[in-house]
C-alpha positions in Angstrom: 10.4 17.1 43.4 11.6 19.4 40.7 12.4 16.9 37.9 8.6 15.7 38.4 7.4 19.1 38.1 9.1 19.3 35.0 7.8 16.1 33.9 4.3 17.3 34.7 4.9 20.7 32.4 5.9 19.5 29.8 3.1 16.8 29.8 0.5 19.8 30.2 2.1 20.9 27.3 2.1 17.7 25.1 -1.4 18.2 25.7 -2.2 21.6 25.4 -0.2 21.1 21.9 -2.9 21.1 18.3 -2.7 17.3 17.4 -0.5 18.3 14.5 1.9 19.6 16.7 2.4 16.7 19.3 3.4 14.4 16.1 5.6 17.0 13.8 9.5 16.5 12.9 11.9 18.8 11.5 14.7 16.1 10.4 16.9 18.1 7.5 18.7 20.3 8.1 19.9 19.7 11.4 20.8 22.1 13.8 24.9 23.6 13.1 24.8 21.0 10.5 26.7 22.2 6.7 24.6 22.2 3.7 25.8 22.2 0.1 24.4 21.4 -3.7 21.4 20.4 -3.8 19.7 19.2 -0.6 16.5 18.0 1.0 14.3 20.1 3.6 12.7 16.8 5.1 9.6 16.7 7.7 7.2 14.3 8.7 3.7 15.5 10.3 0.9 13.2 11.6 -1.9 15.7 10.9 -1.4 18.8 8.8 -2.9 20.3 5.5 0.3 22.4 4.9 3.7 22.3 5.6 5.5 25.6 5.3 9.3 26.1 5.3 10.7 29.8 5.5 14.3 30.8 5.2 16.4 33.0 6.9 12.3 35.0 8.1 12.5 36.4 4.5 11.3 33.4 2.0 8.4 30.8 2.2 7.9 27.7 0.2 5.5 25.3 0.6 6.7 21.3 1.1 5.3 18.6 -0.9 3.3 15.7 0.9 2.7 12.1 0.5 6.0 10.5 1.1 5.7 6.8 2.7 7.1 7.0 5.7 7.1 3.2 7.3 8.9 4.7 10.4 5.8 7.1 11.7 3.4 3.5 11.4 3.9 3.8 15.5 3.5 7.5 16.2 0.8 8.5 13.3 -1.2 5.0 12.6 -0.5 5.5 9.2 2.7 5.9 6.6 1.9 8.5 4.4 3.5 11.4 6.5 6.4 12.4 4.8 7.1 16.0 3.1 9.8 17.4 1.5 11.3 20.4 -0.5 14.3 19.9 -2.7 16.3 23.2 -2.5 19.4 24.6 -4.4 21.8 25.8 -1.4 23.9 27.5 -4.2 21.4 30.4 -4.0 22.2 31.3 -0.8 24.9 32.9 1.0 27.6 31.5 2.3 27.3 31.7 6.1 24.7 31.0 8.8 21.2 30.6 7.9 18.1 29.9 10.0 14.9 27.2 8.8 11.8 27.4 10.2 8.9 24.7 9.5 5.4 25.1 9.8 2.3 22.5 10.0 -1.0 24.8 9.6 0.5 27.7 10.2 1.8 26.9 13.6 5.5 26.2 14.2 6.8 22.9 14.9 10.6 23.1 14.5 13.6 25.0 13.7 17.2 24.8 12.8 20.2 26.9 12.2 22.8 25.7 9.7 25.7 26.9 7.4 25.9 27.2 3.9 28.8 26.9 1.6 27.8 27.8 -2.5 29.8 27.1 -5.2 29.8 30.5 -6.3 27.0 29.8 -9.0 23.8 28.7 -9.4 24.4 25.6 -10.7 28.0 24.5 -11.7 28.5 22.6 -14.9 31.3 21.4 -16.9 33.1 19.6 -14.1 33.9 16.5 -13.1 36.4 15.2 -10.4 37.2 12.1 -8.0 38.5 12.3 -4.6 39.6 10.0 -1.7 39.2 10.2 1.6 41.8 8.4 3.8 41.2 6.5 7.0 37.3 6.6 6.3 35.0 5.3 7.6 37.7 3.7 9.6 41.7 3.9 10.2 43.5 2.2 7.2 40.7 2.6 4.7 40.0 4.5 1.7 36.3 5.6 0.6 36.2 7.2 -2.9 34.2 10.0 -3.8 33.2 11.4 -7.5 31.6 15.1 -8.6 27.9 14.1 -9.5 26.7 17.4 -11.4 22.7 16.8 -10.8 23.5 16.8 -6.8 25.6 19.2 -7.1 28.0 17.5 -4.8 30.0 14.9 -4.2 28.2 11.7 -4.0 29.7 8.0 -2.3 31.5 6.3 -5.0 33.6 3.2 -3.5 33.4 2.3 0.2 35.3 -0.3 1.9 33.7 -3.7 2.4 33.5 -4.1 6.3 35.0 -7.4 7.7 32.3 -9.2 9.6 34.9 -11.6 11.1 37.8 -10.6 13.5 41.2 -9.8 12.4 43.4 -11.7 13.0 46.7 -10.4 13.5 50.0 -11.6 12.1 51.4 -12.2 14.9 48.7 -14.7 15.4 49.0 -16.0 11.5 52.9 -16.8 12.4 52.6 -18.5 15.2 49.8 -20.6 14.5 51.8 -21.6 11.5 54.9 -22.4 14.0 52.3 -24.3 16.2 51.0 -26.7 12.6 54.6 -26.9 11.1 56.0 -28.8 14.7 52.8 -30.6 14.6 53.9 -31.7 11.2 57.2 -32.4 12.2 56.5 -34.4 15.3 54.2 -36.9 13.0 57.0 -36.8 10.6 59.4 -37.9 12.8 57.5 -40.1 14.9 54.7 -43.5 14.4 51.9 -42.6 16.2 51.0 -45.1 18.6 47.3 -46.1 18.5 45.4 -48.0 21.0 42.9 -50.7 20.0 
């Protein structure tokens, strides 16, 4: 009886939601994830005029709109849904930091994250590669390189993925055993046909 009751409230409040409420999405940043460089605030709204983003209760900036957004064709009945907000994370803090997004002045979503800068605004100069061992899985190596306009470190190499089974050398060995006897035994033997 109480999970219905729940289902029930929070249909009353679907409902009782502004249309561009019911069919607004906060996707980036997610909540506790890390940010770093240069990022994307990304939202996508069914209805609004305005999408608002404020940092951290002290800073407002408004999102650009018009993105295609195939994926809302379901929710929306229409593609062109998508906003977004490029945004330097070197001008903040490091530390714990708090987004709040707006459609119409009404809040749809919010997110707490941490920030890691690079101690400037916008570091220059540099360049570097990295590896990272065992990903994406145990045994492989993905390479990384220092991309200065993202101000990150962007995918450089990854591992092709197998789309067949491997096979193990164990298996290899003996199925060589298995064709070298066969081998032998025709060898060493006619074959006796029946016609």
């Amino acid at each position: 009886m109480r999970s219905v009751g729940r289902v029930l409230a929070l249909l009353l409040l679907i409902i009782a939601l502004p249309s561009s409420l019911s069919a607004a999405v906060l996707e980036n940043p997610t909540p506790g994830s890390f940010q770093s460089g240069i990022g994307l605030i990304r939202v996508w709204a069914c209805e609004a005029n305005q999408i608002d983003i404020v940092f951290d209760d002290s800073m407002t900036l408004q999102a650009a709109y018009g993105t295609s957004r195939e994926d809302t064709q379901e929710t929306c009945g229409k593609i062109h849904t998508g906003f977004g907000l490029t945004i330097n994370w070197n001008l903040f803090s490091n530390g714990l930091h708090t987004v709040r997004a707006f459609v119409d002045g009404q809040q749809f979503g919010s997110a707490s994250f941490t920030v890691t800068d690079q101690g400037q605004e916008f570091l220059t100069g540099v360049t570097e590669n990295a590896v990272l061992k065992n990903f994406p899985q145990r045994g492989k190596m993905t390479q990384l390189q220092w991309q200065e306009s993202a101000q990150n470190f962007v995918l450089r190499r990854m591992p092709r993925w197998r789309t067949q089974t491997s096979i193990s050398v164990w298996s290899l060995r003996r199925s060589r055993r298995i064709i070298v006897d066969f081998l032998n035994v025709i060898k060493n033997h006619e074959l006796v046909t029946s016609s």
